[in-house]
C-alpha positions in Angstrom: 125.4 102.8 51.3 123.1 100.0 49.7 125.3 97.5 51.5 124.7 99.5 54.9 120.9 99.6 54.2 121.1 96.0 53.1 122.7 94.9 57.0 120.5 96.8 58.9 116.8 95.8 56.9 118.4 92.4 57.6 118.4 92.8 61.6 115.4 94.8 61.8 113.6 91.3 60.1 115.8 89.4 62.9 114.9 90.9 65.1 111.0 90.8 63.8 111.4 86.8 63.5 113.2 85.9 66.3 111.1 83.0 68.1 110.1 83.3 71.8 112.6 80.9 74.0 112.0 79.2 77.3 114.8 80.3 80.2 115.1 79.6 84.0 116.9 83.1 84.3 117.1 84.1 88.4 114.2 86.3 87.9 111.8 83.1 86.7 113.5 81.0 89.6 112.2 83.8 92.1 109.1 83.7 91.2 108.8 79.8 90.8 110.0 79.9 94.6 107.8 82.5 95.3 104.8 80.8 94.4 105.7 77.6 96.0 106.6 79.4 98.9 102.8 80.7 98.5 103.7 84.2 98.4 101.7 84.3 95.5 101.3 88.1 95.2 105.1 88.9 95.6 104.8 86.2 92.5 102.8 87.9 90.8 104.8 91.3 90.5 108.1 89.1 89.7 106.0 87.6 87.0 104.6 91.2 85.4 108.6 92.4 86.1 109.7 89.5 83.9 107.8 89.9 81.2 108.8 93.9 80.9 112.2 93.1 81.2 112.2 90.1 79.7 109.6 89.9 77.0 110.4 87.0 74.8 111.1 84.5 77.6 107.4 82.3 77.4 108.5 80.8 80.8 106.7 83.1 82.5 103.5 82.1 81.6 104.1 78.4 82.9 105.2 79.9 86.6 102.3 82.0 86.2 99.8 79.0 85.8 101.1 77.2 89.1 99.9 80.7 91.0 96.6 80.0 89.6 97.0 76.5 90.4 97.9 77.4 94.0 95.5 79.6 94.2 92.5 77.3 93.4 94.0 74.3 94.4 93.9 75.7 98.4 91.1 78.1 98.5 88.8 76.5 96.2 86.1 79.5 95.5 84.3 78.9 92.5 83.7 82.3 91.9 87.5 82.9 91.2 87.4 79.5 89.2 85.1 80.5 86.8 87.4 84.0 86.7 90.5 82.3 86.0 89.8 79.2 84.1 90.1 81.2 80.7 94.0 81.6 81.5 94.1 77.6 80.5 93.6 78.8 77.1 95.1 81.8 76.9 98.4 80.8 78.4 98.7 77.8 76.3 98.3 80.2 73.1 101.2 82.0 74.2 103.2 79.3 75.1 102.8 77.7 71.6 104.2 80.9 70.4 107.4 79.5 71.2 110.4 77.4 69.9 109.5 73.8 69.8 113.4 72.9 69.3 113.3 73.6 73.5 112.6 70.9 75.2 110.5 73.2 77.2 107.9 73.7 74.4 106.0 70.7 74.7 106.7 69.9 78.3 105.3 73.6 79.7 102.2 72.8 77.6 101.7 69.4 79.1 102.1 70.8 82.4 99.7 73.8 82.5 97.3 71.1 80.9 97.9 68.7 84.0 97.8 71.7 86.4 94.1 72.2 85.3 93.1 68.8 85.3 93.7 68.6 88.8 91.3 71.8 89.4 89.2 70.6 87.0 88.7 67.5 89.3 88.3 69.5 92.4 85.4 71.2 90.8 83.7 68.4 89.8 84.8 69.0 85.7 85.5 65.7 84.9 85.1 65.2 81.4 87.3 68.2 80.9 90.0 67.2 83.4 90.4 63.9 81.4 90.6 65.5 78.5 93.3 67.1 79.3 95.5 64.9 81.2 94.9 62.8 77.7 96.3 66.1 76.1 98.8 66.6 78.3 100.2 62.7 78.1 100.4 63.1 74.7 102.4 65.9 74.5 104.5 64.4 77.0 105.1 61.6 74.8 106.2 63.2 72.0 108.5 65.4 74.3 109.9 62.1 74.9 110.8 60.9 71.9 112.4 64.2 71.3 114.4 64.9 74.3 114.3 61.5 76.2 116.8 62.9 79.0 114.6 65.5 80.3 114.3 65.8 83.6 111.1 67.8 84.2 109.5 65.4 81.4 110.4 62.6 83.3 109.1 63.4 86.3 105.4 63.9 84.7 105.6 60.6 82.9 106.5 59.1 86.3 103.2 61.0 87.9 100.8 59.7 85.1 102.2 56.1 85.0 101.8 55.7 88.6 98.4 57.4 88.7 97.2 54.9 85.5 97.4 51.8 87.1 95.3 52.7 90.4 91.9 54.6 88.4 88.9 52.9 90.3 86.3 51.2 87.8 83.6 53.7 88.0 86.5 56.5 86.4 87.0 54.0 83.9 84.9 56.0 81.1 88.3 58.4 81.7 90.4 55.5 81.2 89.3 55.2 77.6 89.6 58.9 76.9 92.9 58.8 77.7 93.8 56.3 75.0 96.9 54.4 75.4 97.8 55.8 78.7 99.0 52.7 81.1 101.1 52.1 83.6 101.9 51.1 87.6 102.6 52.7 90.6 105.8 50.7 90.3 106.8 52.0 87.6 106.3 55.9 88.1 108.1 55.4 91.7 110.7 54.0 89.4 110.9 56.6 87.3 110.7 59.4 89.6 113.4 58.0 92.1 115.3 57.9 89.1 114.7 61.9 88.3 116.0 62.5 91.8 119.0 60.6 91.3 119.6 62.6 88.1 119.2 65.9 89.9 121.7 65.1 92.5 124.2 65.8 89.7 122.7 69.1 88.7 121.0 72.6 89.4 117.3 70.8 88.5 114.8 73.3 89.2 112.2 71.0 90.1 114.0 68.4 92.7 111.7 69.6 95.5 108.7 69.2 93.8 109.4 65.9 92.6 110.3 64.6 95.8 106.8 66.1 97.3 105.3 64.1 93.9 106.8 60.6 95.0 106.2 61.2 99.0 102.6 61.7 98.1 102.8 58.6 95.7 103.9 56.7 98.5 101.6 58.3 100.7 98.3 57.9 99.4 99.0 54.8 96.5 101.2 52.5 98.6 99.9 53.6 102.3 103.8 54.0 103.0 103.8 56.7 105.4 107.4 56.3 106.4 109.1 55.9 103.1 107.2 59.5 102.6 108.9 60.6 105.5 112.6 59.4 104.5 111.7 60.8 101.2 110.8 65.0 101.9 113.9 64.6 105.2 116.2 64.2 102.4 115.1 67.5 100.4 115.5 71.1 102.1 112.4 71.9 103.4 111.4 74.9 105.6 108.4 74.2 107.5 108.6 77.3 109.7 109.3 79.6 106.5 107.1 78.2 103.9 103.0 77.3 104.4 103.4 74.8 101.4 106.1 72.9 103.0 104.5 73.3 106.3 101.4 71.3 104.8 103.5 68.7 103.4 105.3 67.7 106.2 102.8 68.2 108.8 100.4 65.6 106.0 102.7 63.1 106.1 104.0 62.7 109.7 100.0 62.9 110.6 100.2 59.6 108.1 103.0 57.8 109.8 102.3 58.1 113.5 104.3 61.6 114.2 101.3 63.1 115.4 103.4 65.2 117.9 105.8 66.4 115.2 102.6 67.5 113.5 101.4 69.8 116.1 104.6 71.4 116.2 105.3 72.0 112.4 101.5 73.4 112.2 101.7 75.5 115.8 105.1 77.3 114.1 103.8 77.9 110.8 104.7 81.1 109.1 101.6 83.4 109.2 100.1 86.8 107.6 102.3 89.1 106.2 102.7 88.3 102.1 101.7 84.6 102.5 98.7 83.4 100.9 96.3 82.0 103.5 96.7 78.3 103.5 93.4 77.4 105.5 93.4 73.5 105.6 96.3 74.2 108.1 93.9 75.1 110.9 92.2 72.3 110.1 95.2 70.1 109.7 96.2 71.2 113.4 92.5 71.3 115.2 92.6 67.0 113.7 95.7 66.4 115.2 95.1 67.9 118.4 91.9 66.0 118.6 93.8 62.9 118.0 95.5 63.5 121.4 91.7 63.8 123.0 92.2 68.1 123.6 88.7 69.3 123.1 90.4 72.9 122.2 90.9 71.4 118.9 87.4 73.2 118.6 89.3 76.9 117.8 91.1 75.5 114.6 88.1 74.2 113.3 86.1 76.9 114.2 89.0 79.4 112.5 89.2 76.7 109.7 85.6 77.5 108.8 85.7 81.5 109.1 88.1 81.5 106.2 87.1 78.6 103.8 85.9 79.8 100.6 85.3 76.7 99.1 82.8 74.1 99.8 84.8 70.6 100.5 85.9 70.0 103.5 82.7 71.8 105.9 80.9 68.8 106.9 84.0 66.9 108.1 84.8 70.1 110.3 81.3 70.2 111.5 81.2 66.5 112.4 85.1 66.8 114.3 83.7 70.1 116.1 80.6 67.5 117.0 83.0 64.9 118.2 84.9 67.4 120.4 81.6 68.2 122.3 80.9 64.4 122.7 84.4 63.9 124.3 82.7 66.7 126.9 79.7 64.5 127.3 77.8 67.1 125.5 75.2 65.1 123.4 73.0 68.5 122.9 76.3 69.9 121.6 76.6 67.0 119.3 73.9 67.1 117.9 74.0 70.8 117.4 76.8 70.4 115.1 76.2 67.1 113.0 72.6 69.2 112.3 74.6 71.3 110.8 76.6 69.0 108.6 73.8 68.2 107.3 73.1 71.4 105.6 76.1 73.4 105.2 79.2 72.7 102.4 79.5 69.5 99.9 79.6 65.9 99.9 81.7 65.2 97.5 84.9 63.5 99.2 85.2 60.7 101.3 85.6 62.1 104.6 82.7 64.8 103.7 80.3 61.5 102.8 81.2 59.8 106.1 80.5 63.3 107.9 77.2 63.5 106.0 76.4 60.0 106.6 76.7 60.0 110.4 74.7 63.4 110.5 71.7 61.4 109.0 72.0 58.2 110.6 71.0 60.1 114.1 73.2 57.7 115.5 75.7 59.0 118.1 79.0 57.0 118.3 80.3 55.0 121.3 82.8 57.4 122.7 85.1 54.7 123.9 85.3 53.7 120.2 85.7 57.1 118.8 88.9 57.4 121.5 90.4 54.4 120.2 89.8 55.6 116.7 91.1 59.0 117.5 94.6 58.1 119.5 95.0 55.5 116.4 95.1 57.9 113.7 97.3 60.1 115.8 99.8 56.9 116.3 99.3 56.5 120.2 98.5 53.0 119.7 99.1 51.4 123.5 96.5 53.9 124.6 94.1 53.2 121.8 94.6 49.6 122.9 93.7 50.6 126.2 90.5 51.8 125.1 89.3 48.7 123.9 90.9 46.1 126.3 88.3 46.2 128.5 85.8 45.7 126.3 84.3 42.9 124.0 82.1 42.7 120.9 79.1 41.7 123.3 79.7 45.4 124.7 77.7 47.0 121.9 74.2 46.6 121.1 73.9 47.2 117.4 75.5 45.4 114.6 77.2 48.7 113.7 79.4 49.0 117.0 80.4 45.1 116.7 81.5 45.5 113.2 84.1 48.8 114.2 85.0 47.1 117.3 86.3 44.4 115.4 87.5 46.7 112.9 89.1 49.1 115.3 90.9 46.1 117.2 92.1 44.6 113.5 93.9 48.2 112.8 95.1 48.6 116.3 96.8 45.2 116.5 97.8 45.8 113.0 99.8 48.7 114.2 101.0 47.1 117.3 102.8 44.3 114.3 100.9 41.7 116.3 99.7 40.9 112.5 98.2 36.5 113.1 95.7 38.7 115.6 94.7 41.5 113.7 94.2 38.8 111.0 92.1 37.3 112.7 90.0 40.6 113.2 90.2 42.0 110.0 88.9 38.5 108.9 86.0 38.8 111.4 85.1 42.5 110.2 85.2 41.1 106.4 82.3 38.3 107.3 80.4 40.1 108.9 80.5 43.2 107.3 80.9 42.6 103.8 77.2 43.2 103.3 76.8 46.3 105.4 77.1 50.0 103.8 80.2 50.8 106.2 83.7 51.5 104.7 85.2 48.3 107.9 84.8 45.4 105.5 86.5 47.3 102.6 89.2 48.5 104.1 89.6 45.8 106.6 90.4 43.6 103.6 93.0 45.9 102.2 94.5 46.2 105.3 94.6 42.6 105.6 96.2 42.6 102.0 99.3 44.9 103.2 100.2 42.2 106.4 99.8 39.5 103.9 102.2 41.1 101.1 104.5 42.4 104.1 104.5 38.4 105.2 105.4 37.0 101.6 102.5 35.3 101.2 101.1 37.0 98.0 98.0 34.5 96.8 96.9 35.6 100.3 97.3 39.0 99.5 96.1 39.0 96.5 92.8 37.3 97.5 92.3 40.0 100.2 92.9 43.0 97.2 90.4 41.3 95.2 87.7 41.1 98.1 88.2 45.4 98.9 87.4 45.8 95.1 84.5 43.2 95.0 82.8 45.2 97.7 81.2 49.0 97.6 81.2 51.4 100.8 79.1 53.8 101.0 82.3 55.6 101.8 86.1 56.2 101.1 85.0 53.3 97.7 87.6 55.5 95.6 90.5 55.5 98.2 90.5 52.3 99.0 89.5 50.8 95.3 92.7 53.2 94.6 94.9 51.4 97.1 93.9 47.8 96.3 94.5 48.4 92.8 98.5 49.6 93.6 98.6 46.4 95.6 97.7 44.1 92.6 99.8 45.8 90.2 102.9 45.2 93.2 102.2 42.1 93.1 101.9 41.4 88.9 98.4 40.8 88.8 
């Protein structure tokens, strides 16, 4: 009888100790796929099912973080922000509940942590977002020493690496928070090419996401548009089933002249029914429709607008709803709209400060510059050519229109690969602008840094990446600071 008694007091206490585990069971994988799939409130009931059923397995409250993330990271309203920031906190607490023999222990923390930072950013937080991207590498670090064939580990460390060699001076106060934090762009596309090869040989749970991580990388550190491409083509995405995937795609062929392929991912976009509204859609598609000159572009950035509840991104659909009326020849309508920039939503991105900027300077652009500048970004280069064939720098009457027609004529050449021409513009755009509060000089020096690297002649390069971070633009500074800094560290300076 005492031995009986003595058995079952030991399982009760067991069962009382037994530590919380970390588990991809199909029930977690639904929901992960369910939030990136941005039905976030189908997650959300696979979430609360999981914990009843499933009580001790702590990977639930990492899924649940990237519906938060989601969440916030699209809609942007402040007022949920300041609802849901607690769950940092709170879900990390839980978390540390855990085991930390799983590899998962350290490597969910360091992930919720990074998840914030990047909100944290968006909201301006930026004390708080270094902090914990200093947290998170950290964690990550020991995680490595511990299990240094982790995948989902890996993948981070490629992220931060690649993001440490690219922070713009004026962020370098962050730099020092972060402590020992270093690294390339080299070297996280390294490393994260090397998680996908990894995963080829196994279920990895986060193979899509990577590859999204290193298309972006490529995207927006390296200004390689088509590598993105060839990049997401080889994962399984489903741009007509998922918003998220829809948005990535449609990003990244906007970025590497597939302008047309653009319009049709975003004009077959899943819609309603349990998807989370993904709003910079509208926008996405209004942009690229205006980049083929139709003025209905207007709707989507009127519709944008309706259903934005954050604050970035309103001036820049104000000014393009402005440009649309001045491809109509209506300058009342025009100035209707930039007035309204000028008062409604946030400057605090690049594209926001160039909207802002042009509301003020009550200047309204030269329309056959705006075309060329339009059918450019959408990838129709012979017609943005065209444009500008018939014209010459004499053309324009203020220092301002020379500079972007020089500027303009650099990037379409540049695209054209006639690269000793543009050269010879971007060169032109450099003198002439480098004292001038425009972004042309800037970026016409990065630009000319990419032909030069392209053409093996790195001193060159080099000298034209140092130039775009000796001058300061009024606008777009931080992207293209970003950008000249990947260069450099390319080329081992």
């Amino acid at each position: 009888m005492c031995k009986w008694l003595y058995t079952l007091l030991t399982f009760w206490l067991a069962l009382g100790t037994a530590q919380a585990r970390f588990e991809f069971t199909p029930t977690a994988r639904e929901a992960y796929e369910q939030a990136l799939s941005m039905r976030l409130d189908e997650a959300r009931l696979t979430i609360a099912q999981l914990k009843r059923q499933d009580a001790d397995n702590l990977i639930a409250y990492h899924i649940e973080n990237y519906i938060d993330f989601l969440n916030l990271y699209f809609n942007q309203n402040e007022a949920t922000y300041k609802n849901l920031k607690k769950n940092e906190a709170l879900r990390l607490e839980k978390i540390q509940q855990g085991s930390p023999d799983s590899p998962y222990y350290l490597y969910t923390q360091a992930d919720v942590r990074l998840q914030w930072a990047l909100v944290k950013l968006q909201f301006g937080e930026y004390l708080s977002a270094f902090n914990d991207i200093s947290k998170a590498h950290k964690l990550l670090q020991k995680n490595q020493e511990k299990f240094p064939d982790f995948l989902p580990n890996l993948k981070n460390l490629g992220v931060l690496h690649a993001l440490a060699g690219t922070i713009p001076d004026h962020y370098r106060w962050g730099v020092r928070l972060l402590g020992g934090l270093t690294g390339s762009v080299a070297q996280g596309r390294r490393e994260l090419n090397s998680v996908l090869q990894k995963a080829q040989q196994q279920d990895f749970v986060f193979k899509t996401e990577t590859a999204v991580i290193l298309a972006n990388i490529l995207l927006y550190l390296e200004s390689d548009g088509e590598g993105a491409w060839q990049v997401l083509k080889k994962v399984h995405l489903e741009p007509a089933k998922n918003p998220l995937h829809c948005f990535v795609l449609a990003n990244v062929a906007m970025r590497s002249g597939r302008n047309d392929t653009a319009i049709e991912l975003l004009q077959n976009r899943p819609q309603g029914g349990y998807f989370t509204k993904v709003v910079q859609l509208d926008f996405m598609l209004g942009l690229a429709k205006l980049r083929r000159l139709e003025t209905d572009a207007s709707v989507y950035f009127q519709r944008f607008l309706q259903q934005r509840s954050g604050q970035n991104g309103i001036k820049e659909a104000y000014q393009k709803l402005a440009w649309c009326e001045l491809l109509k020849s209506n300058q009342n309508g025009y100035r209707a709209y930039l007035k309204t920039a000028i008062t409604q939503g946030k400057a605090a991105t690049g594209a926001d400060k160039n909207a802002l900027q042009e509301a003020q300077s009550g200047k309204t652009p030269e329309v056959t510059l705006l075309k060329a500048r339009l059918l450019f970004d959408g990838g129709y280069l012979q017609k943005a050519h065209q444009q500008l064939q018939t014209k010459s720098s004499a053309d324009f009457k203020d220092q301002a229109g020379r500079l972007e027609y020089f500027y303009r004529m650099g990037r379409i050449l540049h695209g054209l690969e006639q690269w000793d021409e543009a050269l010879g513009f971007y060169q032109r755009t450099i003198r002439q602008g480098q004292n001038e509060p425009y972004f042309y000089a800037c970026n016409a020096a990065l630009q000319a840094g990419l032909i030069c690297e392209k053409q093996k002649n790195f001193p060159r390069a080099q000298d034209f990446y140092k130039t775009c971070l000796r001058l300061s633009p009024s606008e777009y500074k931080t992207e293209l600071h970003q950008k000249a800094k990947s260069g450099l560290g390319r080329l081992g300076d």
